[in-house]
KEMIMI-532513 format. One record per residue: x, y, z of N, C-alpha, C, O in turn; residue in three letters. Coordinates in steps of 0.1 Angstrom, whole numbers, padded with zeros to 4 digits, always signed. Atoms other than C-alpha are relative to their C-alpha. Last residue first. Layout:
// residues N
XYZXYZXYZXYZALA ...
END
This chain:
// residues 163
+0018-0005+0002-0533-0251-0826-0001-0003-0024-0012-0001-0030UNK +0005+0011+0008-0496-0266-0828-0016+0002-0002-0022-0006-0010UNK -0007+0005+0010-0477-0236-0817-0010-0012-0012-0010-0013-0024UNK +0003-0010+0008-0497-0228-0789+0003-0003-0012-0007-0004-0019UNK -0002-0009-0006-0489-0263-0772-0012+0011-0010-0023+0008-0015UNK -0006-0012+0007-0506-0294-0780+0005+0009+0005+0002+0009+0017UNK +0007-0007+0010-0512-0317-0754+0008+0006-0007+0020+0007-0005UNK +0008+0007-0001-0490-0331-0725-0014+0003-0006-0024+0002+0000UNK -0005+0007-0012-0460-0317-0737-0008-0013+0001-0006-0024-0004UNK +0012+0004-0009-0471-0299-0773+0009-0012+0011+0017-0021+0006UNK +0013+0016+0008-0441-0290-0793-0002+0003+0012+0004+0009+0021UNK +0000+0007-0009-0427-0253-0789-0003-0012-0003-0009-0014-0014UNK +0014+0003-0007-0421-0230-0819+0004-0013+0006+0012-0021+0001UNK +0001+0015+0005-0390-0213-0819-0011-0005+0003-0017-0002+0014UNK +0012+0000+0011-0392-0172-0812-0002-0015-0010-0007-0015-0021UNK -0008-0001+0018-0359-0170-0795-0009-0003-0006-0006-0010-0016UNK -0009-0014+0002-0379-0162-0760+0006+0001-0015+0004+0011-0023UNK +0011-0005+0006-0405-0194-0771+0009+0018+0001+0007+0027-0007UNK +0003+0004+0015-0371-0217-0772-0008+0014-0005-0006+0020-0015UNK -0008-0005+0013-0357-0204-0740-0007+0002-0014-0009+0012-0020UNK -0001-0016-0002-0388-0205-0721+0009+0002-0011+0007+0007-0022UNK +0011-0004+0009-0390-0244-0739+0002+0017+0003+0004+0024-0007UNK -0005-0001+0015-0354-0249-0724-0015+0002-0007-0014+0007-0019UNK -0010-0013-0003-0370-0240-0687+0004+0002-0014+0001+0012-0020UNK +0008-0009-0002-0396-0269-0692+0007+0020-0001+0001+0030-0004UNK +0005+0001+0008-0372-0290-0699-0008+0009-0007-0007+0012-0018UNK -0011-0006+0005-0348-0282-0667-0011+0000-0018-0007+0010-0024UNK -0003-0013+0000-0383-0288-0651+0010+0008-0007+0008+0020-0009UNK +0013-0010+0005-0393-0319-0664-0002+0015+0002-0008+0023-0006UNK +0001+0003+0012-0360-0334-0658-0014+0004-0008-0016+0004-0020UNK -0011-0009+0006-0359-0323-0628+0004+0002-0012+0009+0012-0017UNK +0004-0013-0002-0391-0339-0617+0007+0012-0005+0001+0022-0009UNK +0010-0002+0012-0376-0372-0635-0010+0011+0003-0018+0013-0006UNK -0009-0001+0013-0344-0370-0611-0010+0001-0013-0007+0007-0023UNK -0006-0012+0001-0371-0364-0580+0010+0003-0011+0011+0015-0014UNK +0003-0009+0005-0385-0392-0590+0002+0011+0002-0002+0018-0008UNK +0002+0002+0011-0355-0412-0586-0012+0008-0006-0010+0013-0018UNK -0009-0004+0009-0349-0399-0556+0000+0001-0018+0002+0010-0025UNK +0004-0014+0000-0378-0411-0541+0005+0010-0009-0001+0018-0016UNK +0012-0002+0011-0369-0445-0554-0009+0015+0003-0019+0019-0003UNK -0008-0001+0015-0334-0442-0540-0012+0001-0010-0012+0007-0021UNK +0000+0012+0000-0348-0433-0503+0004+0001-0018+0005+0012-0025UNK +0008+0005+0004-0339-0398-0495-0002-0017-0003+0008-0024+0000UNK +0000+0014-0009-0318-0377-0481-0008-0008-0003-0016-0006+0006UNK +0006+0005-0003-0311-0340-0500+0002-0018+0002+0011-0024-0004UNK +0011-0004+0008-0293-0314-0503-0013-0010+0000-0024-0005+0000UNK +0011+0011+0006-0270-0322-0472-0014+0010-0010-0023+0018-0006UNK +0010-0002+0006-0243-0295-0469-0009-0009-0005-0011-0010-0017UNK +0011+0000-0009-0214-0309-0448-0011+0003-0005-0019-0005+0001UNK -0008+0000-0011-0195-0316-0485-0010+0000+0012-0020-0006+0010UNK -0014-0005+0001-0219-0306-0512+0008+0001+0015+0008+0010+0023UNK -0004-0008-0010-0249-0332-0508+0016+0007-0005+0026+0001-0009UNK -0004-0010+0011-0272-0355-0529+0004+0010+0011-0004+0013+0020UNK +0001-0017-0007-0278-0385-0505+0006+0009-0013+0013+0004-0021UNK -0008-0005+0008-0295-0418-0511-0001+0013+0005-0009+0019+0010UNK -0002-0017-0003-0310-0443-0489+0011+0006-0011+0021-0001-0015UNK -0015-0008-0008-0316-0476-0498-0003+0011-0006-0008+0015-0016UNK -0003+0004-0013-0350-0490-0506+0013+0010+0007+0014+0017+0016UNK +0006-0009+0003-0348-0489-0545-0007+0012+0016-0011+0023+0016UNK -0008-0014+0001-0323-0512-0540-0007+0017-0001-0002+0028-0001UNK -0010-0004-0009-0344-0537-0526+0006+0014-0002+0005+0025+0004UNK +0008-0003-0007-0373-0538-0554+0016+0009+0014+0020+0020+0016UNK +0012+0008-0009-0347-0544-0575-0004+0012+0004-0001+0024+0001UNK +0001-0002-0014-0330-0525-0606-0009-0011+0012-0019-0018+0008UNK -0005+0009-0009-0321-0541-0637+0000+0004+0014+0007-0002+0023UNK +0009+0015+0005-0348-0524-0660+0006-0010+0010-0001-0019+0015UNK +0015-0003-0008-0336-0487-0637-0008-0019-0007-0016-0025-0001UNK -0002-0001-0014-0299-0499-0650-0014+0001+0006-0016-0009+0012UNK -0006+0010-0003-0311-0502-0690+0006-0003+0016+0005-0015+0017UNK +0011+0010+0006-0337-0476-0695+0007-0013+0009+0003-0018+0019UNK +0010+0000-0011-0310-0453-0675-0011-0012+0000-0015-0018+0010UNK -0009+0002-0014-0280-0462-0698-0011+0000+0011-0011-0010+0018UNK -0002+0014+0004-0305-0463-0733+0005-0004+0015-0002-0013+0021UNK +0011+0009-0002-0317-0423-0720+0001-0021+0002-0005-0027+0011UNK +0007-0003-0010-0283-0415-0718-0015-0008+0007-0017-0015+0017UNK -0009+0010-0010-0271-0429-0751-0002+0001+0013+0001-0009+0019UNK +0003+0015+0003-0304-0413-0767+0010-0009+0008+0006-0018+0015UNK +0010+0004-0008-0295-0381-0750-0005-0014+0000-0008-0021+0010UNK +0000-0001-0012-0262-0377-0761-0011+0000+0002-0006-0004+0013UNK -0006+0009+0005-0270-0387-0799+0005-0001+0016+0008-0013+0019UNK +0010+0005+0002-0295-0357-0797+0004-0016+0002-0006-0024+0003UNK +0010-0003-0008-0270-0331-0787-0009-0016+0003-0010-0021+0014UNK -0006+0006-0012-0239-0348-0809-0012+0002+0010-0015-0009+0015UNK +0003+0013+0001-0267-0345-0837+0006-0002+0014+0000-0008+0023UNK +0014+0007-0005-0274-0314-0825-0001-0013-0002-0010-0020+0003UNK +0010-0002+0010-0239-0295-0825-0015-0010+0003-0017-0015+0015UNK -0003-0009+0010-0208-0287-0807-0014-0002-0009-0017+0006-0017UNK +0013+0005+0013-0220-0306-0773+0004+0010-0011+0002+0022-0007UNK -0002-0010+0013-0190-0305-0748-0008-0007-0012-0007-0017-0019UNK -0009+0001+0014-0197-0330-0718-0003+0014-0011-0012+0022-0009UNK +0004+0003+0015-0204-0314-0685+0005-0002-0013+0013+0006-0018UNK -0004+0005+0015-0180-0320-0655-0007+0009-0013+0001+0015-0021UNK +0009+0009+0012-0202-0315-0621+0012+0009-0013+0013+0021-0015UNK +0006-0009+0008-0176-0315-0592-0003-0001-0014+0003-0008-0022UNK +0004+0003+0013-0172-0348-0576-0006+0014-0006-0018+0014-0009UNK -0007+0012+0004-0160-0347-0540+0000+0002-0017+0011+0003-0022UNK -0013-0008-0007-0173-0308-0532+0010-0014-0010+0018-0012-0018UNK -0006-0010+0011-0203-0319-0554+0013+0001+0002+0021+0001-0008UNK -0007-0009-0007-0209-0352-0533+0006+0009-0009+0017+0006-0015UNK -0005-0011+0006-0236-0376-0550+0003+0013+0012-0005+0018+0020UNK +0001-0012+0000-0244-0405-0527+0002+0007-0013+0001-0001-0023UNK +0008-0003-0012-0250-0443-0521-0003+0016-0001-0014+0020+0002UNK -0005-0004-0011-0241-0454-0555-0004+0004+0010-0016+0004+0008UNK -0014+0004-0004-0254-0476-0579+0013+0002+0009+0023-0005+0011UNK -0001+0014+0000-0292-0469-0584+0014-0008+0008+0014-0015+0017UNK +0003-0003-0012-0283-0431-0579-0005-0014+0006-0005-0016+0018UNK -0005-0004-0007-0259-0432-0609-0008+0004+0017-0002+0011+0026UNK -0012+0006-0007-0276-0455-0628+0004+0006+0011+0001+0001+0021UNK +0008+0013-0008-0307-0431-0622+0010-0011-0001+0012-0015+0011UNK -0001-0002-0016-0286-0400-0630-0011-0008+0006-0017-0005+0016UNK -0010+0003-0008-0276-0407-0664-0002+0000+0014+0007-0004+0021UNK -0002+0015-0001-0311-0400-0678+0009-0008+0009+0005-0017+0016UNK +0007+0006-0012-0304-0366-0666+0000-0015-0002+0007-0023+0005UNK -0008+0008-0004-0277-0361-0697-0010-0004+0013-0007-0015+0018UNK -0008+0012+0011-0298-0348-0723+0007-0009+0009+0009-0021+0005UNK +0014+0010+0003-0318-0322-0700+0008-0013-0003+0010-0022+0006UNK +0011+0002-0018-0287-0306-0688-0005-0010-0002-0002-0022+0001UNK -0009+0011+0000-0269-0305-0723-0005-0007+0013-0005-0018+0017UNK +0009+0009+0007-0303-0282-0733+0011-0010+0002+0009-0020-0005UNK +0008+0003-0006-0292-0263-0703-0002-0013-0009-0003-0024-0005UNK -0004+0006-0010-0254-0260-0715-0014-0006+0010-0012-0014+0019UNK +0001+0011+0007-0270-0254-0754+0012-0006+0017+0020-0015+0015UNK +0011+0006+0002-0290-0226-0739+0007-0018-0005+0000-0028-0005UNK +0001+0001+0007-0265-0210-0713-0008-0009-0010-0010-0020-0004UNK -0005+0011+0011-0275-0217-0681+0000+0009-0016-0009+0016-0019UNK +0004+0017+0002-0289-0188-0664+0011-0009-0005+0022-0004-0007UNK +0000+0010-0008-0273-0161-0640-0005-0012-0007-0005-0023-0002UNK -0009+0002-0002-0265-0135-0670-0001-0015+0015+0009-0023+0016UNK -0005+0000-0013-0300-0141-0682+0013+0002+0000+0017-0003-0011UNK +0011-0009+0002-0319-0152-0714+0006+0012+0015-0001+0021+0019UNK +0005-0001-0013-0285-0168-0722-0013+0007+0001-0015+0014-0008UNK +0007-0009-0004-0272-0177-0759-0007-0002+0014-0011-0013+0017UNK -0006-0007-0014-0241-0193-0764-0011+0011+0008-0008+0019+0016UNK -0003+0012-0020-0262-0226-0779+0005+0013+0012+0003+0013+0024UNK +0005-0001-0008-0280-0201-0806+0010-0004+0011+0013+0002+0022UNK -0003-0017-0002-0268-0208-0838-0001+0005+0009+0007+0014+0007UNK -0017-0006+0001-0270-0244-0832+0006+0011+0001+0016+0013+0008UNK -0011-0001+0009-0307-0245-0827+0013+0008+0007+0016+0017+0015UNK -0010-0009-0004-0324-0264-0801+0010+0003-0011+0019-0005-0016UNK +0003-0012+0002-0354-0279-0820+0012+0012+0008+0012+0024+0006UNK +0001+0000+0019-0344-0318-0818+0000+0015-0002+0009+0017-0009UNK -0012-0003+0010-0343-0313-0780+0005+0003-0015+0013+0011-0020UNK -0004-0012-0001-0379-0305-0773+0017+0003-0003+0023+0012-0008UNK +0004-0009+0007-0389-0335-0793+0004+0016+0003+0006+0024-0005UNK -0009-0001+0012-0364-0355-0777-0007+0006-0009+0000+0009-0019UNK -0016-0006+0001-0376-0345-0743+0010-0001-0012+0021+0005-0013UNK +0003-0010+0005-0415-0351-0756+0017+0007+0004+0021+0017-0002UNK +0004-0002+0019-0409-0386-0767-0002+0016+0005-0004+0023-0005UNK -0015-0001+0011-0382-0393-0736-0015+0005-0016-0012+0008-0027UNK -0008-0014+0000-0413-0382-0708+0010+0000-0012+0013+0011-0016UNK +0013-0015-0003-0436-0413-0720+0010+0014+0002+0012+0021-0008UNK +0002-0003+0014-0407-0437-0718-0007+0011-0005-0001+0021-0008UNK -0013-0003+0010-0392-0426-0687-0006-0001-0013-0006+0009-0021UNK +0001-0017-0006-0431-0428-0669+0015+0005-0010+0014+0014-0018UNK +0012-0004+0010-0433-0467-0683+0001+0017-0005+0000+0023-0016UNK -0001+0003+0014-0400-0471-0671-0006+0000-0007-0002+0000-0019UNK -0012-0009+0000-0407-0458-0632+0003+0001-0017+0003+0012-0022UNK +0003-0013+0006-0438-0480-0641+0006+0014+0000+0002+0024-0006UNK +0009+0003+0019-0423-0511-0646-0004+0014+0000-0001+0022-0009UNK -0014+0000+0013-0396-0504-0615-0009-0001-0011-0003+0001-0021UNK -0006-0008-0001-0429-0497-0591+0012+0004-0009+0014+0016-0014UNK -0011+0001-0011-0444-0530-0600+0004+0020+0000+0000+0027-0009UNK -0013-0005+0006-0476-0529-0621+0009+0003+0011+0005+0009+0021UNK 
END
């Protein structure tokens, strides 16, 4: 199995439990924080939903510069938009990472605010590092969930919830 097949094997596999943990973010909820330093819940769970996007985007360009390109996020009012943003996300990554080479995977990529290098990497390093993140911002929205008393789905098993 090539490197790009199973980058895409590993995407599919992680999208059934990130759309199961999104589906469960309730609406009532989104301005809720467990924290004054965290994410808000429906700005983390907009987190998760858009990573996809960040394999075109590291496939296709040499860098990410905050200072240059400060981060945006779209405005989620509800769960279908929530859910309906990940799916077109997910589709954009599926689709750029299927047309990737061996080559490009090769070039260097930088994640950095202005002189501040975050990190240097080769694009397929990178790339797991974008699906590490994506397991962790995931992981973070489940704290949420089990704080507001939502039951969890099972990751890589059942959770508690599903006993």
């Amino acid at each position: 199995m090539s490197v790009i097949q199973s980058l895409l094997q590993e995407m599919e596999q992680e999208s059934l439990t990130t759309r199961k943990m999104l589906s469960r973010v309730p609406e009532d909820k989104y301005d809720w924080q467990p924290h004054p330093k965290s994410m808000t819940l429906v700005q983390l769970a907009t987190h998760v939903a858009e990573m996809p996007n960040w394999i075109g985007m590291t496939l296709n360009t040499p860098e990410l510069d905050f200072a240059k390109q400060p981060y945006t996020p779209v405005s989620i009012k509800n769960g279908e938009e929530l859910m309906n943003y990940f799916e077109t996300s997910l589709a954009d990554g599926r689709k750029e990472l299927a047309a990737a080479t061996p080559a490009q995977l090769e070039e260097t990529w930088t994640l950095r605010s202005g002189d501040q290098i975050f990190s240097e990497t080769s694009k397929a390093v990178f790339l797991r590092i974008t699906y590490s993140q994506i397991v962790h911002h995931r992981a973070q929205l489940g704290v949420y969930l089990r704080l507001l008393d939502i039951p969890i789905p099972g990751s890589y098993g059942p959770s508690a919830d599903e006993h």
